[in-house]
MOPAC internal coordinates of N, CA, C and O (Angstrom, degrees):
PM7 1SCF
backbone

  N    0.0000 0     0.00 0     0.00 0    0    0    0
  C    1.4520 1     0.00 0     0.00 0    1    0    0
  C    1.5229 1   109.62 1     0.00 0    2    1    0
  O    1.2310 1   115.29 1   -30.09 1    3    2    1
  N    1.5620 1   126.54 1   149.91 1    3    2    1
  C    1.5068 1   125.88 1  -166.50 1    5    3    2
  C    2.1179 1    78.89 1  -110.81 1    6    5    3
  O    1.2310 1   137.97 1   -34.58 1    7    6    5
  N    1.6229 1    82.78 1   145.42 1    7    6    5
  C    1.4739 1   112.63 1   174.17 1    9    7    6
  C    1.6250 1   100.86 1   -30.50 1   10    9    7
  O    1.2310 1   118.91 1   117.40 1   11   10    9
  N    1.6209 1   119.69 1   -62.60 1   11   10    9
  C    1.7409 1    84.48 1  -168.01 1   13   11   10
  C    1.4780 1   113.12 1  -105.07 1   14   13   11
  O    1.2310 1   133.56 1  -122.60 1   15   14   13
  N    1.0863 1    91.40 1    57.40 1   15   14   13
  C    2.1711 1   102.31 1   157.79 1   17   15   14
  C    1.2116 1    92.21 1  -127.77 1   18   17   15
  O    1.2310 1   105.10 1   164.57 1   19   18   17
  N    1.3595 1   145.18 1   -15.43 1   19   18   17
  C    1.4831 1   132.03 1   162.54 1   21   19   18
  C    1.5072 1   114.36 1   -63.28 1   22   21   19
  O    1.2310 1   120.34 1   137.36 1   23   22   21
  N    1.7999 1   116.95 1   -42.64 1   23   22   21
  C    1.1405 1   121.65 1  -149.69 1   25   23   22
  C    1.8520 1    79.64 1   -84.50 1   26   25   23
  O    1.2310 1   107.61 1   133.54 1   27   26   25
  N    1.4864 1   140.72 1   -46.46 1   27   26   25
  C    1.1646 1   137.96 1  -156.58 1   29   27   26
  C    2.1330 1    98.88 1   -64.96 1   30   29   27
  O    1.2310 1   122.84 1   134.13 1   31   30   29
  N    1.4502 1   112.16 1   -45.87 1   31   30   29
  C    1.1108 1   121.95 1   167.81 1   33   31   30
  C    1.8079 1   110.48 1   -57.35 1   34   33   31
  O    1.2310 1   112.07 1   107.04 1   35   34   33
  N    0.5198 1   132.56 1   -72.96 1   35   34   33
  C    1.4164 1   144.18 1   164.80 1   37   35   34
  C    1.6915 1    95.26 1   -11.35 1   38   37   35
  O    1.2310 1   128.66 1    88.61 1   39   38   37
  N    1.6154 1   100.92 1   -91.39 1   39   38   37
  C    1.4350 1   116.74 1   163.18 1   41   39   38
  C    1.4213 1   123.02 1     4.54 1   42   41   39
  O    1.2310 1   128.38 1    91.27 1   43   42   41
  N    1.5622 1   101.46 1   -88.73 1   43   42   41
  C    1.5411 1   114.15 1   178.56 1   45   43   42
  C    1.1521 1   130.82 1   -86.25 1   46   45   43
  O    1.2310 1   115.08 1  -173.18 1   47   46   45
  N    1.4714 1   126.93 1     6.82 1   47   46   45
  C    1.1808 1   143.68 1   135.74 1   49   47   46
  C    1.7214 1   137.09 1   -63.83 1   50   49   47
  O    1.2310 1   130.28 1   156.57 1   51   50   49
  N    1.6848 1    97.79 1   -23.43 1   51   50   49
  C    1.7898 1   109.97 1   164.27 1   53   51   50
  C    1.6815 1    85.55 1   -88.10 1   54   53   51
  O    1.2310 1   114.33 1   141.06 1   55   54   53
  N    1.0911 1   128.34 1   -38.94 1   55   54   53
  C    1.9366 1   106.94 1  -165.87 1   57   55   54
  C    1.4392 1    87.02 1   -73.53 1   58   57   55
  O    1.2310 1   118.55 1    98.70 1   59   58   57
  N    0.8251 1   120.37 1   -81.30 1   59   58   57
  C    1.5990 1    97.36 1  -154.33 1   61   59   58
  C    1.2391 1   123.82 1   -45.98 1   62   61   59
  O    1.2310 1   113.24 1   162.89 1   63   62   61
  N    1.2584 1   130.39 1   -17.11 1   63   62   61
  C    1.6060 1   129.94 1  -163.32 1   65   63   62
  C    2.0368 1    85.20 1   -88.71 1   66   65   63
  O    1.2310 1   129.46 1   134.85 1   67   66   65
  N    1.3102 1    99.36 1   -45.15 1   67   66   65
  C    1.3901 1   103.27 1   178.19 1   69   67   66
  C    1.2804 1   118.73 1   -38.28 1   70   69   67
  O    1.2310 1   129.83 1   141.40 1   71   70   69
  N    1.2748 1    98.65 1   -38.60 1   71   70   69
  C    1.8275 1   113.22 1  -155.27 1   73   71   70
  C    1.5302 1    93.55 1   -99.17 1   74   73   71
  O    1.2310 1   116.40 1  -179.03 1   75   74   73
  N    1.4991 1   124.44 1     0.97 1   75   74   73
  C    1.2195 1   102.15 1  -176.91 1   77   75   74
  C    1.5764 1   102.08 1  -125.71 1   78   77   75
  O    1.2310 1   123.97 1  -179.73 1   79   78   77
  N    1.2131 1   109.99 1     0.27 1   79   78   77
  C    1.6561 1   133.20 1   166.17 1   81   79   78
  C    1.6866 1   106.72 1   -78.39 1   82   81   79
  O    1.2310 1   122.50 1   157.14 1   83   82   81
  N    1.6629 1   112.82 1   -22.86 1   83   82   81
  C    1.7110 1   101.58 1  -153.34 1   85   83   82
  C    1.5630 1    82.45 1  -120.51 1   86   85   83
  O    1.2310 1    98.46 1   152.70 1   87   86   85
  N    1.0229 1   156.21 1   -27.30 1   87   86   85
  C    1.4554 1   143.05 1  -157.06 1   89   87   86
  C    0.7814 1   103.34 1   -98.26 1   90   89   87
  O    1.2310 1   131.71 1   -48.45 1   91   90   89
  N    1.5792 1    94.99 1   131.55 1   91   90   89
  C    2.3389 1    86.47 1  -173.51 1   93   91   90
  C    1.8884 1   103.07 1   -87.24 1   94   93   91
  O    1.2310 1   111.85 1  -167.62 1   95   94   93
  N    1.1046 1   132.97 1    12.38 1   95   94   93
  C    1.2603 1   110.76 1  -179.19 1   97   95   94
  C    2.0180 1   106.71 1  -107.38 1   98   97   95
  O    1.2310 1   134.09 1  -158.25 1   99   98   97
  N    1.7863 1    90.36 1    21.75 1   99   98   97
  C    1.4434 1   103.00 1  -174.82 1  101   99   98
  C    1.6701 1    98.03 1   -85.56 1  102  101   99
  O    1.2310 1   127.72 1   -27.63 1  103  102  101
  N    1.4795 1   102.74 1   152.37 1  103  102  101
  C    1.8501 1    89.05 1   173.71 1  105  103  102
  C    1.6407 1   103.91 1   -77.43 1  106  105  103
  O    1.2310 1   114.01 1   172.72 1  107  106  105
  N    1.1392 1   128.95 1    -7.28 1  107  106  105
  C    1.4611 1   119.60 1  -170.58 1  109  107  106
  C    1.2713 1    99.96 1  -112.62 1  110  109  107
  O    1.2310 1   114.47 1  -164.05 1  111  110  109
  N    1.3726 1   128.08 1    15.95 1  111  110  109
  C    1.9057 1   113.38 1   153.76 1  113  111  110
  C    0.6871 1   126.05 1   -26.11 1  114  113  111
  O    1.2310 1   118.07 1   -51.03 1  115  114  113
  N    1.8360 1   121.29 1   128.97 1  115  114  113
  C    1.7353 1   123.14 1   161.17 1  117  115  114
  C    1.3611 1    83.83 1   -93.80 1  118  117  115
  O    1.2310 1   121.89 1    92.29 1  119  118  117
  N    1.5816 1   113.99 1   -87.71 1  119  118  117
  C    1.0499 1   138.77 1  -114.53 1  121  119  118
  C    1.9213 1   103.62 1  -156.28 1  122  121  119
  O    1.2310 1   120.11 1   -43.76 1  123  122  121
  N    1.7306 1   117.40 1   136.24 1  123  122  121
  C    1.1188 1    87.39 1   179.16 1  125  123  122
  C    1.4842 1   108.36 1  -124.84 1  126  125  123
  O    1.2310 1   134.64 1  -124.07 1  127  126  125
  N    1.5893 1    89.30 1    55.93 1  127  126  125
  C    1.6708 1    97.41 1   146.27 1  129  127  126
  C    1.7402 1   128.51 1  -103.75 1  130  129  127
  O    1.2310 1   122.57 1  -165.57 1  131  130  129
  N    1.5735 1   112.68 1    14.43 1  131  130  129
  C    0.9339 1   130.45 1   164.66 1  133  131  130
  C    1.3850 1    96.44 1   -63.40 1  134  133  131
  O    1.2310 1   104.64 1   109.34 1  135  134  133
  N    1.1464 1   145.98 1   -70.66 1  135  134  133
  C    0.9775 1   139.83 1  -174.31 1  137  135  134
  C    1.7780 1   125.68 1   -36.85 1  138  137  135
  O    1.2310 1   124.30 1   168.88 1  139  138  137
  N    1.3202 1   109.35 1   -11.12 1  139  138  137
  C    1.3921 1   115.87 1   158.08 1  141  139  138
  C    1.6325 1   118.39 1   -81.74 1  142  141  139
  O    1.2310 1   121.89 1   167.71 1  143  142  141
  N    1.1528 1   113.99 1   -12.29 1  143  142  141
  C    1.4710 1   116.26 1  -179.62 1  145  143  142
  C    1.3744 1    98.28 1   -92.68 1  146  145  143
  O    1.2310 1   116.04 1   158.35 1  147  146  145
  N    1.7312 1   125.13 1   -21.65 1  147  146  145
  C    1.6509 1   129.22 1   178.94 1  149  147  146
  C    1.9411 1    99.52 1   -66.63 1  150  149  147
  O    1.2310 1   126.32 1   139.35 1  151  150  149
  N    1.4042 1   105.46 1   -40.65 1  151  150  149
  C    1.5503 1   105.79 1  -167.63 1  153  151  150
  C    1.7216 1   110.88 1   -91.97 1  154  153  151
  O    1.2310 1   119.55 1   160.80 1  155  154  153
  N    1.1567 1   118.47 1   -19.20 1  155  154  153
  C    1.0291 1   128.77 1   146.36 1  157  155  154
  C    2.2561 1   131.56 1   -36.40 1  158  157  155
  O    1.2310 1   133.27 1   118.23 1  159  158  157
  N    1.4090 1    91.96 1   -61.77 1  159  158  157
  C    1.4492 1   104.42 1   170.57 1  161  159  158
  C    1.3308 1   116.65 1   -67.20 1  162  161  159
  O    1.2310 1   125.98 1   147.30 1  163  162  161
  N    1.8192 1   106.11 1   -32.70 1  163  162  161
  C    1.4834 1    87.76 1  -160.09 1  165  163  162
  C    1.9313 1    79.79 1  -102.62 1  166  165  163
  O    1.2310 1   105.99 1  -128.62 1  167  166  165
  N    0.9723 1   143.61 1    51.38 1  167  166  165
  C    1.3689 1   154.90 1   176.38 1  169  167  166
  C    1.6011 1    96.50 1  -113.68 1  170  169  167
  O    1.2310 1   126.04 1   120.20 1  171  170  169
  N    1.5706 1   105.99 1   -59.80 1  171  170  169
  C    1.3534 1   108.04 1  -179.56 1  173  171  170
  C    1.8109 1   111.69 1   -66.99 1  174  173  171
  O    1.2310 1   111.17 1   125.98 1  175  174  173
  N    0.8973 1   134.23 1   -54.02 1  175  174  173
  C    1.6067 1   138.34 1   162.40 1  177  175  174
  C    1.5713 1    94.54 1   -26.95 1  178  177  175
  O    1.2310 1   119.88 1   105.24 1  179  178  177
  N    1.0637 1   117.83 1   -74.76 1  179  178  177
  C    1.6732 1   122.41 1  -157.15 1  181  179  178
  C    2.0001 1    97.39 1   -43.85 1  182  181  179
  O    1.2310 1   130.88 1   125.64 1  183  182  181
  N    1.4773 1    96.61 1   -54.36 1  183  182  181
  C    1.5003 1   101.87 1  -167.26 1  185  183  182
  C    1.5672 1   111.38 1   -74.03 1  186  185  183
  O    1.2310 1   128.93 1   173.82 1  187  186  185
  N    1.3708 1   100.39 1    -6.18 1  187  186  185
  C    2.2048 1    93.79 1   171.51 1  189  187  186
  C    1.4460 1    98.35 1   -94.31 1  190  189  187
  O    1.2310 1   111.30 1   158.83 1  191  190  189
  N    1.2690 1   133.99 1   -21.17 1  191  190  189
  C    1.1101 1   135.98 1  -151.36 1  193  191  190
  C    2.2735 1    94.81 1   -92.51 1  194  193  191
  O    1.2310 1   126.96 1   151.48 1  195  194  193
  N    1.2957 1   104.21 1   -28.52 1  195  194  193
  C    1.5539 1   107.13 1  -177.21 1  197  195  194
  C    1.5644 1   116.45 1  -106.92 1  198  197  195
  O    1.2310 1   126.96 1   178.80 1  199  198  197
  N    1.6305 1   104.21 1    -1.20 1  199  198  197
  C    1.9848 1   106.13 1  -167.32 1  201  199  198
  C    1.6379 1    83.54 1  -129.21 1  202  201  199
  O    1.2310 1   111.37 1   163.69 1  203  202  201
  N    1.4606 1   133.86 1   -16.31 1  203  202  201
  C    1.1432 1   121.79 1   163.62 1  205  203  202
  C    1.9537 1    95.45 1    86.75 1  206  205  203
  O    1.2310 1   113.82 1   174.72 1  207  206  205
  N    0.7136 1   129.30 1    -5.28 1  207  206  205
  C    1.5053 1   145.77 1   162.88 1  209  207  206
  C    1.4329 1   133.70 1   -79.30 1  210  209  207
  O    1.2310 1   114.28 1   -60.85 1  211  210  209
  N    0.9993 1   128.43 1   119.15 1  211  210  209
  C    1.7284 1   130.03 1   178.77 1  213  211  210
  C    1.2065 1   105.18 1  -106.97 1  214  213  211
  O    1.2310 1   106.17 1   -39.22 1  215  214  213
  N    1.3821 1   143.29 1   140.78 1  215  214  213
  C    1.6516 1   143.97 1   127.80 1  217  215  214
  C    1.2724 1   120.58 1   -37.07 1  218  217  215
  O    1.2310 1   125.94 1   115.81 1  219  218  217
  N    1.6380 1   106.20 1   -64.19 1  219  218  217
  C    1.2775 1   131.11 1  -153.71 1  221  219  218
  C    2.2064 1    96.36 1   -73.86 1  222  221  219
  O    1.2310 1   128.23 1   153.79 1  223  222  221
  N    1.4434 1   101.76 1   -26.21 1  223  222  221
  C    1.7108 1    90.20 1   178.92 1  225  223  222
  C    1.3130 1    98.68 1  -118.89 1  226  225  223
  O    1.2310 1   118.27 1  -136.90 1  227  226  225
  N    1.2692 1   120.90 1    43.10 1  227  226  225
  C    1.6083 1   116.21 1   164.90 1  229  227  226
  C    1.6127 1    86.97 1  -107.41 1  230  229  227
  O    1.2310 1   122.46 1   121.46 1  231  230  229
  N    1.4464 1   112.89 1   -58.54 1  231  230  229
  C    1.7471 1   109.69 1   174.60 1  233  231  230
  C    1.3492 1   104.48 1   -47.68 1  234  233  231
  O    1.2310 1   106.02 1   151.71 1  235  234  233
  N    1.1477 1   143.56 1   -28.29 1  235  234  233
  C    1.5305 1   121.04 1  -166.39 1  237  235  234
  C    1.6443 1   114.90 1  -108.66 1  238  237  235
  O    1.2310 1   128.99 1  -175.83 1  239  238  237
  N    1.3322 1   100.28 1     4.17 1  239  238  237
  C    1.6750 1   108.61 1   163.55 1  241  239  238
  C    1.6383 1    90.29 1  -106.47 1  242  241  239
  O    1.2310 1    98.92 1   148.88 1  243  242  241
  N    1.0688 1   155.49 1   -31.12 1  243  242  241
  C    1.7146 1   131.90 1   159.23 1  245  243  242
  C    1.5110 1    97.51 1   -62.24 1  246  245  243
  O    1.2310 1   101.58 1   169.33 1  247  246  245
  N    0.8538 1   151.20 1   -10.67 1  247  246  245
  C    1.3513 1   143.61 1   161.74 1  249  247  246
  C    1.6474 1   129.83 1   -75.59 1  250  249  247
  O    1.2310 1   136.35 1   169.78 1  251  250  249
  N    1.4250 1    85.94 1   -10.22 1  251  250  249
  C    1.7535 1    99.36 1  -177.49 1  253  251  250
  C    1.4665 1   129.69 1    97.46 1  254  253  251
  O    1.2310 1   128.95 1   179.39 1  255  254  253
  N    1.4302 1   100.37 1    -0.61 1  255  254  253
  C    1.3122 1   114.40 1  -171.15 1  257  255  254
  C    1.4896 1   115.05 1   -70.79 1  258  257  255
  O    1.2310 1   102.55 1   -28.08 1  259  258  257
  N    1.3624 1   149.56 1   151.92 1  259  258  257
  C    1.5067 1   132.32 1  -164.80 1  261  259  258
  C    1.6858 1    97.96 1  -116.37 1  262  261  259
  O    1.2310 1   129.39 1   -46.51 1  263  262  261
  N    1.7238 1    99.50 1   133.49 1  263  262  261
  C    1.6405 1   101.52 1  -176.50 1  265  263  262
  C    1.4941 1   117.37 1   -79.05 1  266  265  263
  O    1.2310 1   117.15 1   174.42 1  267  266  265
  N    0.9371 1   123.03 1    -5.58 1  267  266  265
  C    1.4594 1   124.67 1  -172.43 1  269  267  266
  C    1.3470 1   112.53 1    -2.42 1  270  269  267
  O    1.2310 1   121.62 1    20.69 1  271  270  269
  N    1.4640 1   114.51 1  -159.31 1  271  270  269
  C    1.2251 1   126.26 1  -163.96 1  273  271  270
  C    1.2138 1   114.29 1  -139.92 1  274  273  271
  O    1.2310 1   120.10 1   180.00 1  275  274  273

């Protein structure tokens, strides 16, 4: 897999776990301040998507991972 299909996997794999950690009519409710970790991710998405920059695939190309296209 190239660095940003990890970061998109990554991505929508914290929202949903998020979303299924923060809604209380989820059977796996904690708490629904999970739902700050839902606005959080997609906070970070919004801001790679307008500065052209990732965090999450700058660590995973020092990791060795290949950015392709």
């Amino acid at each position: 897999m190239k660095s940003w299909q990890i970061v998109r996997l990554l991505a929508g794999s914290f929202i949903l776990l998020s979303l299924a950690l923060g809604v209380p009519g989820s059977p796996l409710f904690v708490s629904p301040w999970w739902l700050a970790f839902t606005a959080f991710v997609g906070a970070n998405l919004l801001q790679s998507a307008l500065t052209k920059w990732c965090l999450m695939e700058s660590l995973l190309r020092r990791l060795g991972v290949s950015s392709g296209c």
